[in-house]
Kinemage of the C-alpha trace (Angstrom):
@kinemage 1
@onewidth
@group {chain A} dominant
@subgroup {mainchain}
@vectorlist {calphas} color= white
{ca unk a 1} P 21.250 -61.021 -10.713
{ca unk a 2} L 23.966 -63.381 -12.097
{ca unk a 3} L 25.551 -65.384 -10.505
{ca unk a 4} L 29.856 -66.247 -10.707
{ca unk a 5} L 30.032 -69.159 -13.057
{ca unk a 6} L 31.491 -71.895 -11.539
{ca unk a 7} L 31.640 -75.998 -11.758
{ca unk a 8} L 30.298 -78.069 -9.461
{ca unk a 9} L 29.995 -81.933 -8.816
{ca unk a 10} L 26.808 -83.235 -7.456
{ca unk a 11} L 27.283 -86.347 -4.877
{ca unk a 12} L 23.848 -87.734 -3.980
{ca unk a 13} L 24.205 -89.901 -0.823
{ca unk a 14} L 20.817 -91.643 0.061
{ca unk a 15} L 17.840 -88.943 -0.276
{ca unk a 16} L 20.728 -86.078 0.458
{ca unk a 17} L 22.317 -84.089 -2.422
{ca unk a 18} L 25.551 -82.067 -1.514
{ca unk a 19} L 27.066 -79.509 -3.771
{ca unk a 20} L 30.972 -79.637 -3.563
{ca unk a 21} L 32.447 -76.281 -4.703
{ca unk a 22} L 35.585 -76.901 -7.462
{ca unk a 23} L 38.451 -76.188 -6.424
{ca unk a 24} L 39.492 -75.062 -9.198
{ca unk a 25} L 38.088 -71.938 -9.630
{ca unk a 26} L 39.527 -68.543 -11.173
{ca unk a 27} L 41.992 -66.776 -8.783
{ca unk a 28} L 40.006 -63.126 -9.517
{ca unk a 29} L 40.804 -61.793 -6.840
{ca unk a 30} L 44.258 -59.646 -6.604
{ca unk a 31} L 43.588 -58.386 -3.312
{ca unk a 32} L 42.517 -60.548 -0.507
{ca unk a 33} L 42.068 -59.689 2.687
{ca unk a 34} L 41.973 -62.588 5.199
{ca unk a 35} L 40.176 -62.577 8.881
{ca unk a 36} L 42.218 -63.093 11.671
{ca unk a 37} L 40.357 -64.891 14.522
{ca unk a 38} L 41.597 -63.192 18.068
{ca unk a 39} L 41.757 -64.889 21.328
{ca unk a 40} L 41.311 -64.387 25.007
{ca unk a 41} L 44.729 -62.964 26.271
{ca unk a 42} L 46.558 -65.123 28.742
{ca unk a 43} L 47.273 -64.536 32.185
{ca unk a 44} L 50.246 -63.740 31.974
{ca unk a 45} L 50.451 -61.188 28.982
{ca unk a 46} L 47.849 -59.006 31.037
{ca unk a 47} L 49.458 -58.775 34.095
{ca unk a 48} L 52.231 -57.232 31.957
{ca unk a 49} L 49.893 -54.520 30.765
{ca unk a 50} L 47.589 -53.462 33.917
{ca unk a 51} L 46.784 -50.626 33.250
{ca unk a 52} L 45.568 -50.972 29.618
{ca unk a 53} L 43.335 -54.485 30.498
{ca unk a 54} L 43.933 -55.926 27.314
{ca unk a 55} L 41.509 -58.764 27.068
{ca unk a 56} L 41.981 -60.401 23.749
{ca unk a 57} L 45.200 -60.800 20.854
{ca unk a 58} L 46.354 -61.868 17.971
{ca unk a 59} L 50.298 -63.323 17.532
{ca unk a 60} L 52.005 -61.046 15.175
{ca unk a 61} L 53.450 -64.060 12.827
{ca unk a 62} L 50.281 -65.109 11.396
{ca unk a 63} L 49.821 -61.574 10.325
{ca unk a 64} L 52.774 -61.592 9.153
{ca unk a 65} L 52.520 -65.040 7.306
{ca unk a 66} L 49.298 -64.144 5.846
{ca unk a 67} L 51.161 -60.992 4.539
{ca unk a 68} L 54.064 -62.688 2.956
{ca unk a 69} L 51.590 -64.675 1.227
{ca unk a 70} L 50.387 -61.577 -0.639
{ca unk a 71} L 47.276 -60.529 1.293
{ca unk a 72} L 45.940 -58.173 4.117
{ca unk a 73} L 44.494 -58.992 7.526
{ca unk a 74} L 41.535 -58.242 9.292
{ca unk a 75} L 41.376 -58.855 13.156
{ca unk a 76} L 37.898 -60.286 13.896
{ca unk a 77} L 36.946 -59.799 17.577
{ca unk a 78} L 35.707 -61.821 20.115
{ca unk a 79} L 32.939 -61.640 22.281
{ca unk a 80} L 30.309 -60.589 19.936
{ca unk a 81} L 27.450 -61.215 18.230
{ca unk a 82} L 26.272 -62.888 15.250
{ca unk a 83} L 25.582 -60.148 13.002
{ca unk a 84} L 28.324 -58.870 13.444
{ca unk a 85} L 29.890 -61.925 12.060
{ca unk a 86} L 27.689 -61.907 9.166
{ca unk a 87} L 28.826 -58.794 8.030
{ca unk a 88} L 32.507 -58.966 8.713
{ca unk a 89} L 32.348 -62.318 6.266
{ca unk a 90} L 30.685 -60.580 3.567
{ca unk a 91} L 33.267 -58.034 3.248
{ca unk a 92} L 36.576 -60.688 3.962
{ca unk a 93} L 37.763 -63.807 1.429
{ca unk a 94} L 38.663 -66.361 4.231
{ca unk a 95} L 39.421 -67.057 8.057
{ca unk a 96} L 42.244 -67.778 9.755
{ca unk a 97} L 41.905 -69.583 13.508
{ca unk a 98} L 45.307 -69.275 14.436
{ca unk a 99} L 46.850 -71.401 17.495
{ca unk a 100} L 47.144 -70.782 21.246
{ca unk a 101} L 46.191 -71.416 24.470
{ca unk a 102} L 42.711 -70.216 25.240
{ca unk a 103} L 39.894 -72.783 26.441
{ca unk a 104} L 36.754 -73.270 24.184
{ca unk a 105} L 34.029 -73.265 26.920
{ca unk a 106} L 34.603 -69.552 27.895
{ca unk a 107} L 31.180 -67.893 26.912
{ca unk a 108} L 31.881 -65.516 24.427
{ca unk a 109} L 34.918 -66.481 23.610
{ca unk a 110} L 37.065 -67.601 20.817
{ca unk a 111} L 35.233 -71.345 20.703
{ca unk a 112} L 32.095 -69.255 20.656
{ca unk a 113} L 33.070 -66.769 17.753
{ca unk a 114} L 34.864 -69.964 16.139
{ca unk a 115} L 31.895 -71.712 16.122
{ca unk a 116} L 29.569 -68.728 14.484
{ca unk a 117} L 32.515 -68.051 11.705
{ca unk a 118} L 31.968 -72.055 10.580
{ca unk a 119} L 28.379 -72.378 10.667
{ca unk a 120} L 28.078 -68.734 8.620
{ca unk a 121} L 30.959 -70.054 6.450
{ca unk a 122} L 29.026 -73.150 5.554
{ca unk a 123} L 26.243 -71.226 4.483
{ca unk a 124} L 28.314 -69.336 2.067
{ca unk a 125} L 29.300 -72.393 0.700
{ca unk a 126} L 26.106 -73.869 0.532
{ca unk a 127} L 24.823 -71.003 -1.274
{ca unk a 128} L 27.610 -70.882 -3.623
{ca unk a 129} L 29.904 -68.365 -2.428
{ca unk a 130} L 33.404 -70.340 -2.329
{ca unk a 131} L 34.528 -69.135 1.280
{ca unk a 132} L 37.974 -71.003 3.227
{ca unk a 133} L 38.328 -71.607 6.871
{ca unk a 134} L 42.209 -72.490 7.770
{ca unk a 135} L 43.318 -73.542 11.654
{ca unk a 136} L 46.467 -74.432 12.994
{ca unk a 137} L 46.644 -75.710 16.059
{ca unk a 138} L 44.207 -75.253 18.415
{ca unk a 139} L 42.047 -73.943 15.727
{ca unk a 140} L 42.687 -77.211 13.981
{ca unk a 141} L 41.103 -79.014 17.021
{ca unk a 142} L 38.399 -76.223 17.180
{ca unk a 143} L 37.020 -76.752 13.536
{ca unk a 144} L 37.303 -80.570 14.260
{ca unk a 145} L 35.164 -80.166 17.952
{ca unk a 146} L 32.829 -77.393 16.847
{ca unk a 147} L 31.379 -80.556 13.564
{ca unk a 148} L 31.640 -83.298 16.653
{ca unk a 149} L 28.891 -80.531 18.367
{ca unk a 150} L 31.093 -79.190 20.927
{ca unk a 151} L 30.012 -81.511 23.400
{ca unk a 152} L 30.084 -81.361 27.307
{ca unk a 153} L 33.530 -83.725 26.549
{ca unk a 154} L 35.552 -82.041 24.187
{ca unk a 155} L 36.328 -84.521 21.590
{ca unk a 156} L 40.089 -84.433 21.055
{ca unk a 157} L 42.852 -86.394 23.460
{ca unk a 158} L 45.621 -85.183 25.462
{ca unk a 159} L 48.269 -85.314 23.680
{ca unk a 160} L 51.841 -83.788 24.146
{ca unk a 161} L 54.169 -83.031 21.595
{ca unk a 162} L 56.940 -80.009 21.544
{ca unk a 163} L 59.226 -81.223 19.266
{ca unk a 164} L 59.706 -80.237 15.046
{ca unk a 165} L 58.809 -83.467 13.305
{ca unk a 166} L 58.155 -84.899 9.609
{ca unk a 167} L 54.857 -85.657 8.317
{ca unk a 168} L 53.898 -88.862 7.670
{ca unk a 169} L 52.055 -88.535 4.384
{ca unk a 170} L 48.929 -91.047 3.959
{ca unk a 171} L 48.977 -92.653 0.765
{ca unk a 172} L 46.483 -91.090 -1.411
{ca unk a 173} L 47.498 -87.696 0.086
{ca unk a 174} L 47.739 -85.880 -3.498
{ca unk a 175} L 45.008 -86.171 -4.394
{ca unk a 176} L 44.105 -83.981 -1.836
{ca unk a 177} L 43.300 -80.382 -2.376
{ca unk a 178} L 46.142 -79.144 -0.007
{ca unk a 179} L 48.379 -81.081 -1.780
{ca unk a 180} L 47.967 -81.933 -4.867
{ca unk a 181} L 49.987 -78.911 -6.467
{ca unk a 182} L 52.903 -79.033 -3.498
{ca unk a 183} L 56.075 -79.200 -5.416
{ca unk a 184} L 57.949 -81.923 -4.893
{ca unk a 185} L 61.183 -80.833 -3.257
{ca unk a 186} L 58.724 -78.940 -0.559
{ca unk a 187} L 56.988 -82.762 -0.145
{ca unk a 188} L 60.374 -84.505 0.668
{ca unk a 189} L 61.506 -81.556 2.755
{ca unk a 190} L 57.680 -81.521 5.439
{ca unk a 191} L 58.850 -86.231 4.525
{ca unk a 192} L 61.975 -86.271 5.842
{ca unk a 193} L 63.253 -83.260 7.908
{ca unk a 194} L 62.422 -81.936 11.312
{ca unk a 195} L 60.647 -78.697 9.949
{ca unk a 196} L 56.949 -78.726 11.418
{ca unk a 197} L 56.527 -76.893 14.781
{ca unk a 198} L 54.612 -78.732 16.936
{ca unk a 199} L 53.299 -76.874 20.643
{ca unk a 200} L 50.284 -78.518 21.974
{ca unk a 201} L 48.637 -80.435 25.041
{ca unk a 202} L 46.008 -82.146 22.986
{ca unk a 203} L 46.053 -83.464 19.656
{ca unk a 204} L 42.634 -85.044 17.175
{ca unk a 205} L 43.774 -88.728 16.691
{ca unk a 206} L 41.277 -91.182 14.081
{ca unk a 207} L 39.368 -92.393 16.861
{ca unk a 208} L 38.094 -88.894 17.590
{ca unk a 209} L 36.754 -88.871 13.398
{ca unk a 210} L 35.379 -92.198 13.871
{ca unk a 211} L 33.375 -92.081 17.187
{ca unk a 212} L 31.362 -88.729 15.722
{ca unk a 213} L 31.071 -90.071 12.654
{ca unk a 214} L 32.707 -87.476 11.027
{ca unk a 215} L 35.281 -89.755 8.785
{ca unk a 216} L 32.906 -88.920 5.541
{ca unk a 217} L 33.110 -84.889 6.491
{ca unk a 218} L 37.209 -84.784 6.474
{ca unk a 219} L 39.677 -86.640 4.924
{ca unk a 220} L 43.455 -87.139 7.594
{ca unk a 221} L 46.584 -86.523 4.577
{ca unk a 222} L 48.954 -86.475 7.473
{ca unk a 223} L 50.378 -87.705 10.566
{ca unk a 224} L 53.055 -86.852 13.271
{ca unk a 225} L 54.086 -89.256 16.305
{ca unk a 226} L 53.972 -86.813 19.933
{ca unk a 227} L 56.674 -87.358 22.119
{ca unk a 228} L 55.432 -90.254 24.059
{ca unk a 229} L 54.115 -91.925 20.605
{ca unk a 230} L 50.979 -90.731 19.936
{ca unk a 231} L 50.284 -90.925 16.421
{ca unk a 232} L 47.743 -88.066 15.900
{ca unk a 233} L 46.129 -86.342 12.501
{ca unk a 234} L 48.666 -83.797 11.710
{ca unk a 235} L 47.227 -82.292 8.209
{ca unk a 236} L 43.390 -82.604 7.156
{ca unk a 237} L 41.078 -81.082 5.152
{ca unk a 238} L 36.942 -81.020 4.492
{ca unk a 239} L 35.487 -82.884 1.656
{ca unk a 240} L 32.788 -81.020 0.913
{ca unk a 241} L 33.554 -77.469 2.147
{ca unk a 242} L 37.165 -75.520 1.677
{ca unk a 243} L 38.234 -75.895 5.323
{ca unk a 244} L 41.695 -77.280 6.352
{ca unk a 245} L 43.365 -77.902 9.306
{ca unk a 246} L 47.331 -78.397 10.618
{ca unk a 247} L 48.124 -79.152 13.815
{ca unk a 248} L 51.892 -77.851 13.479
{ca unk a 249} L 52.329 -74.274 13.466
{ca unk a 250} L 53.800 -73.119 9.599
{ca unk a 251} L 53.830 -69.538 10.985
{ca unk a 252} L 56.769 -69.682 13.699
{ca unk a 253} L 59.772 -70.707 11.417
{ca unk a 254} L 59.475 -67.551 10.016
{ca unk a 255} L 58.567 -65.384 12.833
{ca unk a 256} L 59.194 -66.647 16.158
{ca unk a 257} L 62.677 -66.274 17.967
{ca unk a 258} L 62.401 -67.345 21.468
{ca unk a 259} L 65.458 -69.402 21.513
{ca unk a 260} L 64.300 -71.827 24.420
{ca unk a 261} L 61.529 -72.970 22.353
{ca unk a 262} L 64.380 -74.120 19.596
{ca unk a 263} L 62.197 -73.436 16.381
{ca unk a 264} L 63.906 -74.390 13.302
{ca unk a 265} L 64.816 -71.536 11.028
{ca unk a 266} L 66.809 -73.246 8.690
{ca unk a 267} L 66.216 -72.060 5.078
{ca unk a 268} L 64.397 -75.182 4.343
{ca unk a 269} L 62.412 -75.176 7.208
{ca unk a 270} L 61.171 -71.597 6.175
{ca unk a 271} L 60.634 -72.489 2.609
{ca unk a 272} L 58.531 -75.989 3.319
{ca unk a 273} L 56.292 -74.201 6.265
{ca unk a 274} L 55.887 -71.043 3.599
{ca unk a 275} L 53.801 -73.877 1.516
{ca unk a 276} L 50.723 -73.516 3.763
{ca unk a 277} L 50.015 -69.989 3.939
{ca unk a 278} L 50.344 -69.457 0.287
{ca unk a 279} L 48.056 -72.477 -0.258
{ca unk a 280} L 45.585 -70.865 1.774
{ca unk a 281} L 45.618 -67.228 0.311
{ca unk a 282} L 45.731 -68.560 -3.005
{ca unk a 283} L 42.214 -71.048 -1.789
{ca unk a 284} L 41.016 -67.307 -0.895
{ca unk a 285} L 42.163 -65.190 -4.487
{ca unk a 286} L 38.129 -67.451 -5.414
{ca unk a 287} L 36.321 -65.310 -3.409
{ca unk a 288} L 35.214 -61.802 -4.454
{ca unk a 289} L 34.063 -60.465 -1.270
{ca unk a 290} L 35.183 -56.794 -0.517
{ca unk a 291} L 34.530 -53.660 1.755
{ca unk a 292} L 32.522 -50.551 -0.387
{ca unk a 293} L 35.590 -48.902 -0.508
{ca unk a 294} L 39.178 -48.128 0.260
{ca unk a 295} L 37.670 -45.951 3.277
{ca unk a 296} L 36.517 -49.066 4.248
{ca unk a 297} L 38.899 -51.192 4.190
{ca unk a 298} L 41.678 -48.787 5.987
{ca unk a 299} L 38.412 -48.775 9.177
{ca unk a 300} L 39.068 -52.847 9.354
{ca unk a 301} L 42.858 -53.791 8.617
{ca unk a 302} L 45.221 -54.451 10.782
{ca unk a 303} L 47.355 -51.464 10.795
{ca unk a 304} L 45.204 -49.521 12.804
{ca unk a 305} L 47.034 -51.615 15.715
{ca unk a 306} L 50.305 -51.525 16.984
{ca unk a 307} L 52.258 -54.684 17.662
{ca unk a 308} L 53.848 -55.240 20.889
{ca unk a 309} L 56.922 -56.139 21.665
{ca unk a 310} L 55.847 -59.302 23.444
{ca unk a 311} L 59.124 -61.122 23.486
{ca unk a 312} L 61.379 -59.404 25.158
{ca unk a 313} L 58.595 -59.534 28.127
{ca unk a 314} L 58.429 -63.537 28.550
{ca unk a 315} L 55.998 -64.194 26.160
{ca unk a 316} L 56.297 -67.440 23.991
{ca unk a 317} L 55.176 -65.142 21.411
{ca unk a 318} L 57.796 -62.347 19.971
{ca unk a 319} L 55.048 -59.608 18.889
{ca unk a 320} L 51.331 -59.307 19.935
{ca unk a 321} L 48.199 -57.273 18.899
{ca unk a 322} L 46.342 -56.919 21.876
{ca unk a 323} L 42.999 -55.644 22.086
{ca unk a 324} L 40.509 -54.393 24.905
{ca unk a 325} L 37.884 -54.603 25.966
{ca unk a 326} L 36.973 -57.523 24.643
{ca unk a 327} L 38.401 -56.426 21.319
{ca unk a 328} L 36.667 -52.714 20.867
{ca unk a 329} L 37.140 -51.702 17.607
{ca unk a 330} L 36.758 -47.944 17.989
């Protein structure tokens, strides 16, 4: 069988030889679906539906942003096992752990599914098969904690930030691969204007790289100060495998309207947080996965849900997917 031609760079680091994918590989594919990680549902969003005991969702705007960005989504469930992981990768071009507020030592949970996504991922990878992992938020922190080993201390700090804030570029920051194309009137806009989201309680900071030794595995191009002057990592990416990480959330300046949460909306703010998502789908157009057939396909996608109309119940969130139990498919 032959395989996709592709370049690759060889880095040999004492009696260990790692393959780095190139990043700049063909964009063949014209129709990428992306996998949609979903998450334990809160508290308070199931008390709202009693009757139905819907035990896991997805936020509506990262559908959403990963449609605007010219692809289709795929919900991938919790709560199940690995196979079944396995086979939903094969047939999807990249992963999306979107943000929230679940906790990663629930068994069988979205840590748990998180955590069998990466390792099959880097497999993929290793075996040639060019496959991205993206995470915003607290799937930022999970891709982070699941290469420290998710330990019995989760290694990540509290860290409180609800405010929209610059980035604070690092210096060699285009040469990264998330950057390295960003047009420059998007890089002064994310520089100097209040345009990333940020919702979080904890936050990866470079102590949390350095004390798992992980500062060889990714490589910080960003940084935001929290509201009591934290500085934590705010934009990172892998240097061996095509996994990246925000800790903003690109997804709500677009798509998220509760007004108490004051996200900015502001035409630039939409147009510098569209960067990400676009960066990501195009990091998937390299992989040629697919389903057998349309048949297929129209089983897995999305649109055999029905958003909710989350918002106007309290939610933080202004549509939801919600799934039960524990994400049933059929």
């Amino acid at each position: 069988m032959l395989l996709p031609i592709f370049s690759v760079l060889c880095i040999f680091h004492g009696n260990y030889a790692a393959v780095i994918l190139s990043e700049d590989l063909p964009l063949v594919n014209n129709r990428p679906i992306i996998g949609v990680l979903s998450q334990e549902q809160s508290y308070y969003l199931h008390g709202k539906y009693p009757d139905e005991n819907y035990t896991s969702y997805i936020a509506a705007s990262y559908v959403k942003d990963v449609e605007a960005a010219g692809a289709r989504v795929v919900p991938i469930m919790i709560g199940k096992d690995r196979a079944y992981y396995e086979d939903i990768l094969s047939k999807i071009n990249g992963v999306l752990f979107p943000g929230g507020a679940t906790y990663f030592n629930q068994s069988d949970g979205y840590a748990d599914a998180g955590q069998h996504i990466y390792e099959i991922a880097q497999e993929l990878n290793d075996n040639g098969d060019y496959f991205p992992i993206f995470g915003t938020c607290l799937g930022f922190e999970l891709l982070i904690i699941i290469d420290s080993g998710r330990g019995e201390e989760e290694n990540r700090i509290r860290c409180y930030s609800y405010s929209n804030i610059p980035l604070d570029f690092t210096d060699d920051f285009r040469t990264s691969k998330m950057f390295k194309d960003a047009p420059v009137e998007i890089i002064k806009l994310l520089a100097t204007e209040h345009v990333t989201v940020n919702a979080h309680q904890f936050c990866i900071v470079d102590d949390n790289l350095i004390s798992h030794g992980l500062t060889e595995n990714w490589r910080v191009t960003s940084y935001s100060d929290d509201d009591n002057g934290v500085k934590f990592i705010a934009s990172i990416e892998h240097t061996r495998y095509p996994f990246y990480g925000v800790q903003f959330h690109p997804e709500k300046s677009a798509y998220e309207w509760k007004l108490s949460k004051n996200y900015p909306s502001s035409i630039n703010a939409v147009k510098s947080n569209r960067y990400f998502m676009d960066f990501f789908v195009r990091e998937c157009r390299k992989n040629t996965h697919s389903f057998v057939s349309a048949a297929e396909e129209n089983d897995y996608v999305i649109y055999n849900y029905e958003p909710k109309f989350t918002g106007v119940l309290g939610s933080a969130y202004h549509q939801c997917y919600l799934f039960e139990p524990r994400g049933t498919t059929a």
